[in-house]
C-alpha positions in Angstrom: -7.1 10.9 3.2 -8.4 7.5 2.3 -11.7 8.9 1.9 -10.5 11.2 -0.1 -8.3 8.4 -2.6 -11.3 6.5 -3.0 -13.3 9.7 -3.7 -10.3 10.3 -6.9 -10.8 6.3 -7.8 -14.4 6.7 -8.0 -14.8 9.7 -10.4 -11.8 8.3 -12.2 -13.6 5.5 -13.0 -17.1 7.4 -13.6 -15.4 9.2 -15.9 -14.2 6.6 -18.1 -17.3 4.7 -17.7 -19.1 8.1 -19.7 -16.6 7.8 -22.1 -17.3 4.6 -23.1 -20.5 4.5 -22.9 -20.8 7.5 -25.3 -18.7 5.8 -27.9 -20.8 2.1 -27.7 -23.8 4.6 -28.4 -22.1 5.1 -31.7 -24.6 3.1 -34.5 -22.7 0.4 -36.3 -19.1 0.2 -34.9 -18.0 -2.9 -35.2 -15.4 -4.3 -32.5 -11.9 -3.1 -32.8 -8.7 -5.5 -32.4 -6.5 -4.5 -30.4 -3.3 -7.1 -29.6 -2.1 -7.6 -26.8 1.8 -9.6 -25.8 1.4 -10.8 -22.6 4.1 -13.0 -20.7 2.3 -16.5 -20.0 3.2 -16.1 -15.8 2.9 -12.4 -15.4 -0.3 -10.9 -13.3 -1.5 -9.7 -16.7 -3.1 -12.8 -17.6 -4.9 -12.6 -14.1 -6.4 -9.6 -15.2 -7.6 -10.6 -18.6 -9.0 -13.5 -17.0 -11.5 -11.6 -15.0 -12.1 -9.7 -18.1 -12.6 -12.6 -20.3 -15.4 -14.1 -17.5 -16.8 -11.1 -16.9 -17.4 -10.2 -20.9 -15.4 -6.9 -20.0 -14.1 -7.4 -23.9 -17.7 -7.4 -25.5 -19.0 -4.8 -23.2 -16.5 -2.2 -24.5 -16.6 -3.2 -27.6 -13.1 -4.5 -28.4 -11.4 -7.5 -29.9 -8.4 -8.7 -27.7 -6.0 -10.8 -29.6 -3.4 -12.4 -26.9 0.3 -13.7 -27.5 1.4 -15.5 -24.5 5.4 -14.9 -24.6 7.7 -16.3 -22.5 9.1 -13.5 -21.1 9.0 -9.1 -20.4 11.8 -9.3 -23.2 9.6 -11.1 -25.9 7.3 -8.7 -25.2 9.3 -5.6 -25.6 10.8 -7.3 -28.9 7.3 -7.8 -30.0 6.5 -4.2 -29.5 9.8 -3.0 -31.4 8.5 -5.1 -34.3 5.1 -4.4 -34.5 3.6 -6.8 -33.9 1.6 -5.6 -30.6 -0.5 -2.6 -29.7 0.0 -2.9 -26.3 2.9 -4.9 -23.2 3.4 -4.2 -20.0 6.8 -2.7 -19.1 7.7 0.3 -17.1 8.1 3.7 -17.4 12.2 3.9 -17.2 12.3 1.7 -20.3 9.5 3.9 -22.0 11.7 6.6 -21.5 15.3 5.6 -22.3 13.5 3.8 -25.9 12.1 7.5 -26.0 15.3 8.9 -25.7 16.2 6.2 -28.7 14.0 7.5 -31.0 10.8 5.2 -30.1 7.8 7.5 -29.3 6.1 4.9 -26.8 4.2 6.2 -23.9 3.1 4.5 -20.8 -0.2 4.7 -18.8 0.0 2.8 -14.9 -0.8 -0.7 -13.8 0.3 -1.5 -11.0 2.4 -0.3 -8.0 3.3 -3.7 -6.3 7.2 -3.5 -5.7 9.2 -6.3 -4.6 10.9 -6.5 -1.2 13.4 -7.7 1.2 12.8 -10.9 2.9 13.6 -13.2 5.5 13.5 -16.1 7.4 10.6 -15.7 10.3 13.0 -16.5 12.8 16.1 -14.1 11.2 18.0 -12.0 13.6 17.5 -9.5 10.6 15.5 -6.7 12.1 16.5 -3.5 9.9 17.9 -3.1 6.7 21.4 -2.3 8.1 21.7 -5.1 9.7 22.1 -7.1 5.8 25.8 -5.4 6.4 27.8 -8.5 6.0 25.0 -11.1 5.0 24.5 -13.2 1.9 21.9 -11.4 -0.1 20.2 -13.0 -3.5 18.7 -10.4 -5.8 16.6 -10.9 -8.6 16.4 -9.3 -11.8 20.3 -8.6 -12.1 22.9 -5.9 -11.4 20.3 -3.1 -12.6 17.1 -4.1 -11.7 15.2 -1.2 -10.4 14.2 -2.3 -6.7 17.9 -3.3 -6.6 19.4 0.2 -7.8 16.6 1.9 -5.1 17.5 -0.2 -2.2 21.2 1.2 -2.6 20.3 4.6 -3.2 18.6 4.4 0.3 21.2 2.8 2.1 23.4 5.1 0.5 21.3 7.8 2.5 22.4 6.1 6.1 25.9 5.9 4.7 26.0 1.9 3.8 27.8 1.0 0.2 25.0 -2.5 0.8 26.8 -3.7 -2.9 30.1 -3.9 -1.1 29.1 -4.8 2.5 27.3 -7.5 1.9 27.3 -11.2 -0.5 25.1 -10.2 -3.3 24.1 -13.4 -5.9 22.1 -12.3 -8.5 19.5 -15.0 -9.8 16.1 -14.9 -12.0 13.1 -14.8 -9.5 12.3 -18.4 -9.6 15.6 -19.8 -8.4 16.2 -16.7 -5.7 13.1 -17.6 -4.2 14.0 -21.4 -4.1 17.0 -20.9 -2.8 15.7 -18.8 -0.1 12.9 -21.6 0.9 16.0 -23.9 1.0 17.8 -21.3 3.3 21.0 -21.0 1.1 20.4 -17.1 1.7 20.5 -14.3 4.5 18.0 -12.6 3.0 16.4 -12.1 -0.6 15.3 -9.6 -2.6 12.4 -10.8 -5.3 9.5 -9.4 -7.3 6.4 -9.3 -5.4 4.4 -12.5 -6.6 7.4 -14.1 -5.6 7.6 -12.6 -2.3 4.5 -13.6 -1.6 5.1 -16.8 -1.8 7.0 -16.9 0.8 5.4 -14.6 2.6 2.4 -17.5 2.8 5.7 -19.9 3.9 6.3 -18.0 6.8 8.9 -15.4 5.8 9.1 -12.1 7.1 9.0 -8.9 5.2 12.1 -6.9 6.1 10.8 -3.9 3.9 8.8 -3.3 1.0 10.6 -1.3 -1.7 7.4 0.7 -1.5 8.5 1.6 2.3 11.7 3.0 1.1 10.3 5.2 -2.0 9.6 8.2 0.4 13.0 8.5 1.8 14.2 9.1 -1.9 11.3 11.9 -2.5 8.3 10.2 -3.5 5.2 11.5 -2.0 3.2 7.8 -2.6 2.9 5.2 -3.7 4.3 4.5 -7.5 3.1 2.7 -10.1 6.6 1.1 -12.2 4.8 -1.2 -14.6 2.0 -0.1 -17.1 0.6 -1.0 -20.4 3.1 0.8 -23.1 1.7 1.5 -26.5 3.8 3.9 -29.2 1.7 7.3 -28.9 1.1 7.6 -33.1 -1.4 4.1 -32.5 -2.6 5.7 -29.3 -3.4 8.7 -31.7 -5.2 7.3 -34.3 -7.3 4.8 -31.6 -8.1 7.4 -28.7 -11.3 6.1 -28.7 -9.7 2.6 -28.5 -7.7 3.0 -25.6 -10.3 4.9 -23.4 -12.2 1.8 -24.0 -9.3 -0.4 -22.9 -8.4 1.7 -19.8 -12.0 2.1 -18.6 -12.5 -2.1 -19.5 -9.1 -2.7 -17.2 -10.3 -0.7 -14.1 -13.6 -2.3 -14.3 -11.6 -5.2 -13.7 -9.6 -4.0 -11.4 -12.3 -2.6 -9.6 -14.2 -6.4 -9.4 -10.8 -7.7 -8.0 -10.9 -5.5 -5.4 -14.8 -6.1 -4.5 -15.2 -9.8 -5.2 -13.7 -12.4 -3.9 -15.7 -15.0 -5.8 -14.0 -12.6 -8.9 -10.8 -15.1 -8.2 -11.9 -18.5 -8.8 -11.0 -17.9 -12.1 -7.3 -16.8 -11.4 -6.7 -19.1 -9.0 -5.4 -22.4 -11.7 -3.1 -19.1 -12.9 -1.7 -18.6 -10.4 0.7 -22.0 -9.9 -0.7 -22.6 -6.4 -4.1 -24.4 -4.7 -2.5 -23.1 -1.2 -5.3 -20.8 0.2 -3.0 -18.8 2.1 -0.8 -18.5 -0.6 -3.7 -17.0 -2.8 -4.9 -14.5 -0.4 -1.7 -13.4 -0.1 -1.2 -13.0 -3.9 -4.9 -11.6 -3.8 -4.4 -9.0 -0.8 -0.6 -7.7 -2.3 -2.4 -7.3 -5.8 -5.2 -5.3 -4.6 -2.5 -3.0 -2.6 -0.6 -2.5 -5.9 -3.7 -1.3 -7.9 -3.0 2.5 -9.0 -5.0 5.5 -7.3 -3.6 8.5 -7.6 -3.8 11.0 -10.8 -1.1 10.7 -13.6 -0.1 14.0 -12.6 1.3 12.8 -8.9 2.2 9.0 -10.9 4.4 11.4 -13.6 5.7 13.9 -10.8 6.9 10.8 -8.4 8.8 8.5 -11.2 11.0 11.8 -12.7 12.1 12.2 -8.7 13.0 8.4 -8.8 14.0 8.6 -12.3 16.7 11.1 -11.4 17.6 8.4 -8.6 17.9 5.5 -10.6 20.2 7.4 -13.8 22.3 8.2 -10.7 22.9 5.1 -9.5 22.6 3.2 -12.6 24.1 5.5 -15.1 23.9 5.0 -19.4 23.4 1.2 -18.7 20.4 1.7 -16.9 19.1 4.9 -18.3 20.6 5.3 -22.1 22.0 8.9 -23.0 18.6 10.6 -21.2 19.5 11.9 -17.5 16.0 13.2 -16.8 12.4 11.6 -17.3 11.0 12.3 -21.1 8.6 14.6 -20.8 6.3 12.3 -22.7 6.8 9.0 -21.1 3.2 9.3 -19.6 -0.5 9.0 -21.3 -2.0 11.9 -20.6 -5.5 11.4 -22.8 -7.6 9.7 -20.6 -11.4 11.4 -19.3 -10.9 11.5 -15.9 -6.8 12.0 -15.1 
């Protein structure tokens, strides 16, 4: 089955290396802007690094204008106002801004989840056994991983909301506390788990882990780059360029470790162990599976989440819009 992933990845990425070499044989195109809002801390800025050093940009072509916001909000205001081509968000808030009347569309980036941790030495073994614990959660009442950790809990008969101490934090100060053990357990965005995963803390389960229980058949990618579909129209040949100049760089993340030096001041840490972890969860979280399977997986969870979350979470769409994913890329 691996074999036959990396056999997908490969013509994938052949595919979209055609296509852009095809357009750059085009005779006096000049390079095309295309702007990007990217929050200043987010894995994002990792990848345009190694494009950036790698002269990914000028090899296909394309002029990338960068906002550094402060936060996943900024960015989604920036894309309301116009004022990007392309964030990074995921594919629930595509849909319910679909469902409002925005045609945005979404193509995958990455399918690192957050997860459960714990102290190495915890008597936590399984996830019932958070049943009257202190848990800190990040992101809020609705955060996705939050939402799917209680649908599958709900599975084995556990209400986890009103079993255990839940504190809701941002990601920053759940992981503090949890290094200062003011927590049971915790329940943070990966880049923050693994952080203290390179402390010593054990992973009690990745969200990842629990996806299959609630009908996923692998592994699926929540955040992707989100552009509204009339731009995406009048650039196709833009956006091939873009996808085909992001795998390349995904694909040298995945081969080179040298490929990192330059990531490495982004990251916030010199601790080596801390940037192999952030290095080996990264290269787990890199898409490979056809937007078919991606789109087929995320209306199961979808379904899942408007469930559990309701019109807060979801707006006035109960299913998936059927046009939440980018379909026009050679190769998917």
């Amino acid at each position: 089955m691996r074999a036959l992933g990396a056999i997908k990845v490969l013509g994938r990425t052949l595919a979209l290396a055609v296509a852009l070499a095809l357009t750059l044989a085009a005779p006096g195109r000049a390079a095309e802007t295309i702007r990007l809002a990217v929050q200043k801390t987010g894995t994002f800025s990792w990848e345009l690094a190694a494009i950036r050093a790698n002269g990914l940009d000028k090899q296909a072509d394309l002029s990338l204008e960068v906002s550094e916001l402060a936060s996943t909000e900024a960015g989604k205001i920036a894309m309301r106002a116009g004022s990007a081509d392309i964030i990074l968000s995921d594919w629930l808030w595509v849909s319910r801004e679909r469902a409002l009347g925005a045609k945005l569309t979404f193509y995958p980036y990455s399918s690192a989840l957050g997860a459960v941790m714990v102290p190495a030495a915890s008597p936590i073994k399984t996830l019932a056994d958070l049943r009257g614990r202190k848990l800190a959660v990040a992101g809020g009442a609705i955060d996705k991983s939050w939402l799917l950790l209680q649908a599958r809990m709900k599975q084995d008969g556990i209400d986890l909301k009103s079993t255990a101490t839940i504190v809701y934090g941002a990601p920053p100060l759940i992981a503090a506390k949890a290094l200062d053990g003011e927590m049971d357990a915790s329940l943070n965005f990966w880049n923050f788990c693994a952080q203290l995963e390179a402390k010593g803390f054990r992973r009690l389960a990745g969200i990842e882990d629990i996806l299959p229980k609630l009908g996923a058949k692998g592994a699926v990618a929540a955040v992707g780059y989100v552009f509204d579909e009339n731009w995406a129209a009048s650039h196709r040949d833009a956006v091939a360029r873009f996808i085909a100049m992001t795998r390349k760089a995904k694909d040298l993340l995945v081969t080179s470790d040298a490929a990192w030096d330059k990531i490495a001041p982004l990251t916030g840490s010199t601790d080596p162990a801390m940037l192999k972890t952030y290095r080996d969860r990264y290269r787990e979280g890199i898409p490979r599976r056809s937007i078919g399977d991606e789109e087929a997986d995320a209306r199961v969870l979808y379904r899942v989440l408007a469930e559990i979350g309701g019109r807060d979470l979801v707006g006035p769409a109960a299913e998936l819009d059927p046009g939440t994913f980018y379909h026009a890329v050679p190769g998917d």
